[in-house]
LUMDOLUM-537189 format. One record per residue (C-alpha): residue in three letters; residue number from 0; x, y, z. Coordinates in nm, 3 decimals. Example, Ala and Ser with C-alpha at 12.3 -4.5 7.8 and 13.67 -1.06 7.14 Angstrom:
site rotor=ALA, pakol=0, c1=1.230, c2=-0.450, c3=0.780
site rotor=SER, pakol=1, c1=1.367, c2=-0.106, c3=0.714
//
This chain:
site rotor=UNK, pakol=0, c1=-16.180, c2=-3.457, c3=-15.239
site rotor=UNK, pakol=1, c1=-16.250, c2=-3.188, c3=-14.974
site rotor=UNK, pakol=2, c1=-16.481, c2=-2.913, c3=-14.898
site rotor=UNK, pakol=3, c1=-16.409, c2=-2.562, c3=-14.775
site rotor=UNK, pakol=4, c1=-16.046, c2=-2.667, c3=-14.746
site rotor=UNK, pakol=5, c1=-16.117, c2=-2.993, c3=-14.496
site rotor=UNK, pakol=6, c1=-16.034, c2=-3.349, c3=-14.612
site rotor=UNK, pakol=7, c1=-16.347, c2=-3.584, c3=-14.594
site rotor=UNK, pakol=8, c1=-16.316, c2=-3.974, c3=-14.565
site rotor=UNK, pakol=9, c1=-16.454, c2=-4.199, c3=-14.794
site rotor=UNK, pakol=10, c1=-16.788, c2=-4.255, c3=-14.624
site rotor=UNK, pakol=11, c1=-16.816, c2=-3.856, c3=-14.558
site rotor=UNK, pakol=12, c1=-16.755, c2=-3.744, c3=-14.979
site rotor=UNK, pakol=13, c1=-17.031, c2=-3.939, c3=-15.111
site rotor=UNK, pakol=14, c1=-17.360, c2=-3.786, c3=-14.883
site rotor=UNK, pakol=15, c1=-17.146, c2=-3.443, c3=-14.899
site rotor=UNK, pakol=16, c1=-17.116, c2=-3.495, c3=-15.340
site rotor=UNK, pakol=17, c1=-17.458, c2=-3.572, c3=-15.300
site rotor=UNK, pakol=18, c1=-17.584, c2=-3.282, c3=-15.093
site rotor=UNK, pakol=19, c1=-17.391, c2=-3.023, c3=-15.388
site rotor=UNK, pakol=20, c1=-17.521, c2=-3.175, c3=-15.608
site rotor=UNK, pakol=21, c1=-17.884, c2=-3.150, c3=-15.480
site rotor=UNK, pakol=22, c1=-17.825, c2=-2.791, c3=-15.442
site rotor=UNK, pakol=23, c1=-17.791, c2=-2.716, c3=-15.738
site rotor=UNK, pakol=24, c1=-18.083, c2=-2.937, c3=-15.877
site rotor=UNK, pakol=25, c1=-18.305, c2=-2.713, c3=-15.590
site rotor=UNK, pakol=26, c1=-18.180, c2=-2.411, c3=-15.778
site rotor=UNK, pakol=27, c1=-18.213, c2=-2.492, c3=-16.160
site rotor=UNK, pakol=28, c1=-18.522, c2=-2.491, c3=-16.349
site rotor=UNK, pakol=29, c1=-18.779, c2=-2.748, c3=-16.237
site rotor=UNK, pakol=30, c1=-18.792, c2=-2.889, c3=-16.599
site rotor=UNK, pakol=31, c1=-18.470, c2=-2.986, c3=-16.594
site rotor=UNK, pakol=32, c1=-18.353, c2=-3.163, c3=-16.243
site rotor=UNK, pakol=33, c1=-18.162, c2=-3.451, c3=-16.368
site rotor=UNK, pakol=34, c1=-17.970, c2=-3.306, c3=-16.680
site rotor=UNK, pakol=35, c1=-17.920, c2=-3.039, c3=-16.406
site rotor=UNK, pakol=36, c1=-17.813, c2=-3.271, c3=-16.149
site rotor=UNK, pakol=37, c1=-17.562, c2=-3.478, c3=-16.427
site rotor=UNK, pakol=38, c1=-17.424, c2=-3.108, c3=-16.515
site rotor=UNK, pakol=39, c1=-17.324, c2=-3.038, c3=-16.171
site rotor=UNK, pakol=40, c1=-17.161, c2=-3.397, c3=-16.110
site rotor=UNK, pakol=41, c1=-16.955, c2=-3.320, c3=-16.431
site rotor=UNK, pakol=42, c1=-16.826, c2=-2.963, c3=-16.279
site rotor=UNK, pakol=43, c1=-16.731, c2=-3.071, c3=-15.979
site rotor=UNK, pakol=44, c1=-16.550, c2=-3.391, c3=-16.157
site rotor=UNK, pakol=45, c1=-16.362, c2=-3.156, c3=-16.355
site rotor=UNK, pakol=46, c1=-16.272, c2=-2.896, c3=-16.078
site rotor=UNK, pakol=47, c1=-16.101, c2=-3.152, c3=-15.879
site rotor=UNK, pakol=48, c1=-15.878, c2=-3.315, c3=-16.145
site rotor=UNK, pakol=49, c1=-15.789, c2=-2.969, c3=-16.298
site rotor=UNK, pakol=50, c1=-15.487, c2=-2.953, c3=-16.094
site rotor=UNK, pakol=51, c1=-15.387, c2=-3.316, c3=-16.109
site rotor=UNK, pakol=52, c1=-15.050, c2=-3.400, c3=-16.313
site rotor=UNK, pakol=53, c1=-15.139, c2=-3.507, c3=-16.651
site rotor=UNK, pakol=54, c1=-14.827, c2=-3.580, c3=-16.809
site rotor=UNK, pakol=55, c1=-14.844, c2=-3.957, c3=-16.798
site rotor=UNK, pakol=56, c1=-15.221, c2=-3.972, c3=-16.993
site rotor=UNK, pakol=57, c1=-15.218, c2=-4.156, c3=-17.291
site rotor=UNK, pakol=58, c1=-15.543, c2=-4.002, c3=-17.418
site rotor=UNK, pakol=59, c1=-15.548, c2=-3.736, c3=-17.640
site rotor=UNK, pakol=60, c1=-15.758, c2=-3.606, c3=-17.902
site rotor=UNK, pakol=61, c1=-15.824, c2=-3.871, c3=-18.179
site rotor=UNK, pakol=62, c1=-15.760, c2=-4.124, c3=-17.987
site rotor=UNK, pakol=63, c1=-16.103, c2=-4.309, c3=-17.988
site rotor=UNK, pakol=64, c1=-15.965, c2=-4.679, c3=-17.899
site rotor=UNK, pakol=65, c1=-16.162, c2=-4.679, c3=-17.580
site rotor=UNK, pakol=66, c1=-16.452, c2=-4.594, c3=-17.696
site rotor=UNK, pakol=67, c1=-16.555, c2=-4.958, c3=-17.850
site rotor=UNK, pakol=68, c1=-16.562, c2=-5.040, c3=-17.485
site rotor=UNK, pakol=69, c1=-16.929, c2=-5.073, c3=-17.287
site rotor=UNK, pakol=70, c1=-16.966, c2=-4.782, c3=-17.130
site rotor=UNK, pakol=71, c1=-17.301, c2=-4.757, c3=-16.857
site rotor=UNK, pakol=72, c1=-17.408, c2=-4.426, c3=-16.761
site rotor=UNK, pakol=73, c1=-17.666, c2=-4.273, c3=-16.492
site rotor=UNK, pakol=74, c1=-18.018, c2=-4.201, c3=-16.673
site rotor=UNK, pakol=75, c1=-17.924, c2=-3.798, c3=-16.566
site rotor=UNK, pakol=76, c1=-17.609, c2=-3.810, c3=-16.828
site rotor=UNK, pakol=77, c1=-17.841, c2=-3.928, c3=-17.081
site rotor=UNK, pakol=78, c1=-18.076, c2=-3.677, c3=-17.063
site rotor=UNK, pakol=79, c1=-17.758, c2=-3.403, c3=-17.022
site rotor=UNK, pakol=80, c1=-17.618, c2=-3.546, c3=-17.305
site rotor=UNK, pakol=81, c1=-17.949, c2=-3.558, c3=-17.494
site rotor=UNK, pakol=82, c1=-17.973, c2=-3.170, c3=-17.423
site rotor=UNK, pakol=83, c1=-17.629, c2=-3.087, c3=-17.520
site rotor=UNK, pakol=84, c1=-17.743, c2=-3.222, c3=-17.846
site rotor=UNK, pakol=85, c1=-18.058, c2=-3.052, c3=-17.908
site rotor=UNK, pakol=86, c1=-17.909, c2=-2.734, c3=-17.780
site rotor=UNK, pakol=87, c1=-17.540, c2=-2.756, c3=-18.020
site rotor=UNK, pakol=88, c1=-17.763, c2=-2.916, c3=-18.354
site rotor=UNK, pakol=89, c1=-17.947, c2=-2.857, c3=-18.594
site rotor=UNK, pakol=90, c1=-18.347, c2=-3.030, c3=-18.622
site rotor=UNK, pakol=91, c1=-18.196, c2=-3.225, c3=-18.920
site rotor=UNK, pakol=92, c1=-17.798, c2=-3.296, c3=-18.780
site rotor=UNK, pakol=93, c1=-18.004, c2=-3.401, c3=-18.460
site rotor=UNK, pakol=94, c1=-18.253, c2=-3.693, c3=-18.662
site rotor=UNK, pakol=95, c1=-17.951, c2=-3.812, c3=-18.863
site rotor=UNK, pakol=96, c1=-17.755, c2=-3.857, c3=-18.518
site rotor=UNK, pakol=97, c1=-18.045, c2=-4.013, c3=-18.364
site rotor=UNK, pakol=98, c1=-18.091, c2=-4.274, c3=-18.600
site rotor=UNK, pakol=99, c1=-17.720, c2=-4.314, c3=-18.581
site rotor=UNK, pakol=100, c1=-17.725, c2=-4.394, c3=-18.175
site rotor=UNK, pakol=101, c1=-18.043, c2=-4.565, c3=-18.210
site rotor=UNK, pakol=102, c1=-17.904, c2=-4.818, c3=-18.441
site rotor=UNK, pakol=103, c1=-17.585, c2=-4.861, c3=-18.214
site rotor=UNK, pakol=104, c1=-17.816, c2=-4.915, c3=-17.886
site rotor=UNK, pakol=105, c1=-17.950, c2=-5.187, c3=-18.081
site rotor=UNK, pakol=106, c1=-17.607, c2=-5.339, c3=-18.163
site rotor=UNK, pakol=107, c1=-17.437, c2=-5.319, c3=-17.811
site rotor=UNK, pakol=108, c1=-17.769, c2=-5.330, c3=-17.527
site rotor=UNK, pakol=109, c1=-17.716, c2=-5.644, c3=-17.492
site rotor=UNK, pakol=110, c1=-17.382, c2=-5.717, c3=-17.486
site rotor=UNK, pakol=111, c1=-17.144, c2=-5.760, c3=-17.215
site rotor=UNK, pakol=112, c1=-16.834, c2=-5.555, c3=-17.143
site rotor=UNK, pakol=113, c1=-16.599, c2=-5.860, c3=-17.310
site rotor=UNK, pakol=114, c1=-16.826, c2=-5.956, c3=-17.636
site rotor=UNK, pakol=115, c1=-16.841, c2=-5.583, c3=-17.646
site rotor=UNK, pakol=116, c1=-16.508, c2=-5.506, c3=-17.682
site rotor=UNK, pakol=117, c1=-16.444, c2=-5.808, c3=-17.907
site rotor=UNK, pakol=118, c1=-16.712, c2=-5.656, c3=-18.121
site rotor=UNK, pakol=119, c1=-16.512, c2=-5.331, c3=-18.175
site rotor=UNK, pakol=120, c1=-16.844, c2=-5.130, c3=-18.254
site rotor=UNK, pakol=121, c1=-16.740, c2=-4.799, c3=-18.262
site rotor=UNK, pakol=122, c1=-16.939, c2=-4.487, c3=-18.022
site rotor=UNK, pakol=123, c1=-17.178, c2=-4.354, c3=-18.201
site rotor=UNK, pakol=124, c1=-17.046, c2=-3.991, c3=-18.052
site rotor=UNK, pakol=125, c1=-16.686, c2=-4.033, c3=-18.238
site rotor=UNK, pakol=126, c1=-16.649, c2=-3.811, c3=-18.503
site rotor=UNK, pakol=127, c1=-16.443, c2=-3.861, c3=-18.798
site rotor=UNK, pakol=128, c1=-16.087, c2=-3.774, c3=-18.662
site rotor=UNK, pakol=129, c1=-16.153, c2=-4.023, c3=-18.411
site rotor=UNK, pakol=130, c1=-16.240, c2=-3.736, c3=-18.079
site rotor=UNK, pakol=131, c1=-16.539, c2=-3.699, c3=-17.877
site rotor=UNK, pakol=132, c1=-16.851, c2=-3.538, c3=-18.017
site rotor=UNK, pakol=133, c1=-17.035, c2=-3.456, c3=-17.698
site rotor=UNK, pakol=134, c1=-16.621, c2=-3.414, c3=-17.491
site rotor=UNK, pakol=135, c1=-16.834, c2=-3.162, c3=-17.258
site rotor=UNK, pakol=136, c1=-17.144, c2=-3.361, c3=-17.156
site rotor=UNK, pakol=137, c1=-16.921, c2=-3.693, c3=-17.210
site rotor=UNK, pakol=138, c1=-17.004, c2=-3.901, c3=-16.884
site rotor=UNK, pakol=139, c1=-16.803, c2=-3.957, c3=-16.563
site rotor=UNK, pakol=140, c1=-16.729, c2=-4.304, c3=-16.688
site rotor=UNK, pakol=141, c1=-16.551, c2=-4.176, c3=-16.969
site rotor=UNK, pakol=142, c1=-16.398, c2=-3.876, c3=-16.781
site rotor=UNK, pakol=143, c1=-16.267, c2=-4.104, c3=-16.494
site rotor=UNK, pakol=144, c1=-16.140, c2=-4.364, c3=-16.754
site rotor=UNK, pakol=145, c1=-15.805, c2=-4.221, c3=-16.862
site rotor=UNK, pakol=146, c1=-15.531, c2=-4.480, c3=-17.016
site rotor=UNK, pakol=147, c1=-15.190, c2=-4.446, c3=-16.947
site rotor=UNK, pakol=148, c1=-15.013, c2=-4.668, c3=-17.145
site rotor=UNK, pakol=149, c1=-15.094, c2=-4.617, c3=-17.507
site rotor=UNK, pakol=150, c1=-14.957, c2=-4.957, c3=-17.591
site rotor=UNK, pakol=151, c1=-15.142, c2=-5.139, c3=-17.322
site rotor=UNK, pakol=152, c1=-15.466, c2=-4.954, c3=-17.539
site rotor=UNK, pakol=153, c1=-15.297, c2=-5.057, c3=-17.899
site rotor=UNK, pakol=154, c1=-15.311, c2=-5.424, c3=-17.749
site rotor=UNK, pakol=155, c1=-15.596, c2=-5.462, c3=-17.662
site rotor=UNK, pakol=156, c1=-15.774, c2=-5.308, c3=-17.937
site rotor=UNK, pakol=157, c1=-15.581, c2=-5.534, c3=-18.196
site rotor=UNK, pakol=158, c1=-15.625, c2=-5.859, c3=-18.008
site rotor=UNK, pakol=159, c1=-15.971, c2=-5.737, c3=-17.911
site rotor=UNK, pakol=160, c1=-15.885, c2=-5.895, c3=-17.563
site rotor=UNK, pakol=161, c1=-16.059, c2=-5.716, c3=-17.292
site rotor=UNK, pakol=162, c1=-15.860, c2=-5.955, c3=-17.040
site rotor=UNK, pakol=163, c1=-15.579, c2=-5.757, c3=-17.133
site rotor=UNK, pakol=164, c1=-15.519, c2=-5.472, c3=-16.851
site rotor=UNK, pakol=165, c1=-15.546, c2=-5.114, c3=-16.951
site rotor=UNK, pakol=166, c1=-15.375, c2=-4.928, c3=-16.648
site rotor=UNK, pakol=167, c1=-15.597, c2=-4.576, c3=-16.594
site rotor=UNK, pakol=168, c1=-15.493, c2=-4.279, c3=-16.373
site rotor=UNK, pakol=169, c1=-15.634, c2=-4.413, c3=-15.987
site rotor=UNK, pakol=170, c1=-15.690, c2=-4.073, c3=-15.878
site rotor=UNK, pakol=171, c1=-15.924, c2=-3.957, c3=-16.196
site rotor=UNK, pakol=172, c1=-16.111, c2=-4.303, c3=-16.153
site rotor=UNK, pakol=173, c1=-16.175, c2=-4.268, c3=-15.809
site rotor=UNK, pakol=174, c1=-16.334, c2=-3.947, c3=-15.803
site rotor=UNK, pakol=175, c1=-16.557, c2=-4.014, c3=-16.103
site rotor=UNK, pakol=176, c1=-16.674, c2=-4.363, c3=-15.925
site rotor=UNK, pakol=177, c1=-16.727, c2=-4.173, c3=-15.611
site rotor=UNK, pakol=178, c1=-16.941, c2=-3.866, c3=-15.826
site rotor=UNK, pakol=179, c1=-17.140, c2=-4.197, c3=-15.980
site rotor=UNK, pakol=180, c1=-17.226, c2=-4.287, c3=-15.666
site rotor=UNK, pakol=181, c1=-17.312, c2=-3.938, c3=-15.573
site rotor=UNK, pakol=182, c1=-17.520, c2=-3.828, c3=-15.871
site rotor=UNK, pakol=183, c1=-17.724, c2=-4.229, c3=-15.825
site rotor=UNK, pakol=184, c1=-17.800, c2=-4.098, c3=-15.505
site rotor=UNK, pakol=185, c1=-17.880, c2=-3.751, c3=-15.593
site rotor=UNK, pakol=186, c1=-18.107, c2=-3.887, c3=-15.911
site rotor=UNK, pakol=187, c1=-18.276, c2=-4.118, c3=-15.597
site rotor=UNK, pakol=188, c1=-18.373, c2=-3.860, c3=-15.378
site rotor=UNK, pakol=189, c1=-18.559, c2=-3.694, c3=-15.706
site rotor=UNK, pakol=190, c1=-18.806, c2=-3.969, c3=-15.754
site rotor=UNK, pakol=191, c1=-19.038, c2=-4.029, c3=-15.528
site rotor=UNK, pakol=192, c1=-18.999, c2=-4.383, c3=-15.466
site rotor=UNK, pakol=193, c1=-18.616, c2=-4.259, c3=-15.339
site rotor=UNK, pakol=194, c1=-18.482, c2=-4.603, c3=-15.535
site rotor=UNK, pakol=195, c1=-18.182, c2=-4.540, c3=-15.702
site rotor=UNK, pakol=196, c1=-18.252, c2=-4.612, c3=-16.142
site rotor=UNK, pakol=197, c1=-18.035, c2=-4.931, c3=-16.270
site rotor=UNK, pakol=198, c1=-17.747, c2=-4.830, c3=-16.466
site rotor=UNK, pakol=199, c1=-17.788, c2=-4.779, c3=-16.827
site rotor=UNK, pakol=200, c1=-17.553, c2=-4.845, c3=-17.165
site rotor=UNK, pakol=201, c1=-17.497, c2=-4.530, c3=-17.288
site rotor=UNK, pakol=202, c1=-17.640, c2=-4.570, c3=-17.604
site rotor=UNK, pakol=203, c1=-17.960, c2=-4.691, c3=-17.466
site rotor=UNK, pakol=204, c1=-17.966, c2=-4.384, c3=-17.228
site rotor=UNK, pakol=205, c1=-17.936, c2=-4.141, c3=-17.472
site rotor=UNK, pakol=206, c1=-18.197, c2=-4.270, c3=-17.722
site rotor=UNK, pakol=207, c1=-18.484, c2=-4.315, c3=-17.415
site rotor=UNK, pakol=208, c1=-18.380, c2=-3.880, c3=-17.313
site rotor=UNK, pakol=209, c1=-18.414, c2=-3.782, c3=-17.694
site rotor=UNK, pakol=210, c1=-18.796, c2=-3.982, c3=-17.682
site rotor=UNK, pakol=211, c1=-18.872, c2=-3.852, c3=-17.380
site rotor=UNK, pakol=212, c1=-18.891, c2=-3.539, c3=-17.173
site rotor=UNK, pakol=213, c1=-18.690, c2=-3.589, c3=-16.849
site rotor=UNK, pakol=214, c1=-19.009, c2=-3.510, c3=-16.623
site rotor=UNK, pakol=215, c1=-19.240, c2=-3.675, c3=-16.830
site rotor=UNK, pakol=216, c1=-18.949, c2=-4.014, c3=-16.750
site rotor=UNK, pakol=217, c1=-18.975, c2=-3.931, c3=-16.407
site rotor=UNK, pakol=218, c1=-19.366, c2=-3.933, c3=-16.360
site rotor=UNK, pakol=219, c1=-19.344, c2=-4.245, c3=-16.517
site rotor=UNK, pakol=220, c1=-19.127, c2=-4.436, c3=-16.310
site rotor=UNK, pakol=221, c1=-19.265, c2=-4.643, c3=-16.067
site rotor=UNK, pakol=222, c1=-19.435, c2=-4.472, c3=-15.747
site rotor=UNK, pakol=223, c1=-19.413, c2=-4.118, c3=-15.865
//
C-alpha cells in the first residue's frame, strides 16, 4: 500500500491504516464510530485491490463453498454489517434473518476452524443462488480470502478436509490482514481502556450488534 504516491514498509502501513481510519471515525456521527470505522477499513480495502489482476480468481458469484469455513471478524464489522441490515430490510425480513444467524452462532461459536469446516454449516448470509447477502459490508476476512484454484475449493469441500490447501491471491490477503490489524487498532483507541476487543465468529458478532446499540457496547466494556 502507499499514501500520497510514497511506498510505506510494513511497520509504517499499519499506524498510517490506522490514523485514516481514525479520521474518518473523528468525522462521522458520534453514534456510529465503529460501524464507521469498519466502513472506512472496507473502502480503503477495496481501493487498493481495484486495480489488481483478477483473472486467476476462482470466486465468482454463487460460489458459496468458502463460506462453511470459520470466519472471525472485528466487533466494528459486526455492527457495520448489523446496520447494513437494518438499513437494506424490512422490520419483518430483518427478525426472520435474525433468528436465522442467531441459530447459526449457536451451531458454529464454538467450533474450531477444522470441526467447522467438517461440519459444512452453511453462512447464514448465503442466499439461495449460493452469493453473498451482505457482498458490501462482507468483512475483510472474506474480502482478503479469494481462492484461486476452484478445484483445490471442490476438494476440500467434498472431503470436508480443511488440511487440504486452498491457494488465495497473496496480495488481496495481505492487505486485508494488514486493514485487520489496522481497524483492531483503530476500534482500541475508541475505548477507553485503549485494549484492543478479542476477535469474534462472525455469527456471534453480528447477533451481539443487532441486540445492542454500538455505544451502548462500548460503555459497557470494561473501563469505559
Amino acid at each position: 500500500m502507499s499514501a500520497h504516491g510514497a511506498d510505506l514498509t510494513l511497520d509504517e502501513v499499519v499506524p498510517w491504516l490506522t490514523r485514516r481510519i481514525r479520521a474518518r471515525v473523528r468525522a462521522a456521527p458520534r453514534r456510529a464510530p465503529l460501524s464507521e470505522a469498519a466502513g472506512e477499513a472496507h473502502r480503503i480495502y477495496e481501493a487498493n485491490v481495484r486495480d489488481l489482476p483478477s483473472d486467476h480468481l476462482a470466486c465468482k458469484a454463487g460460489c458459496g463453498g468458502c463460506c462453511r469455513a470459520h470466519v472471525g471478524v472485528e466487533p466494528a464489522e459486526g455492527f457495520a454489517i448489523a446496520r447494513h441490515l437494518r438499513t437494506g430490510l424490512s422490520d419483518t425480513d430483518l427478525a426472520i434473518l435474525r433468528d436465522r444467524i442467531a441459530h447459526t452462532a449457536a451451531r458454529v461459536a464454538d467450533l474450531d476452524p477444522g470441526p467447522r469446516w467438517e461440519a459444512q454449516i452453511p453462512c447464514a448470509f448465503l442466499d439461495a443462488g449460493e452469493s453473498c447477502a451482505i457482498y458490501p459490508a462482507r468483512p475483510l476476512a472474506c474480502r482478503g480470502y479469494t481462492s484461486t484454484d476452484l478445484a483445490a475449493c471442490d476438494a476440500s469441500a467434498e472431503t470436508r478436509d480443511h488440511s487440504l490447501p486452498i491457494p488465495a491471491d497473496p496480495d488481496r490477503l495481505m492487505r486485508a490482514t494488514m486493514l485487520r490489524h489496522a481497524l483492531a487498532a483503530a476500534t482500541a483507541r475508541t475505548l477507553s481502556d485503549g485494549k484492543a476487543p478479542d476477535h469474534m465468529e462472525l455469527h456471534v458478532a453480528v447477533t451481539v450488534a443487532l441486540e445492542i446499540d454500538e455505544r451502548a457496547w462500548i460503555k459497557r466494556r470494561p473501563g469505559n
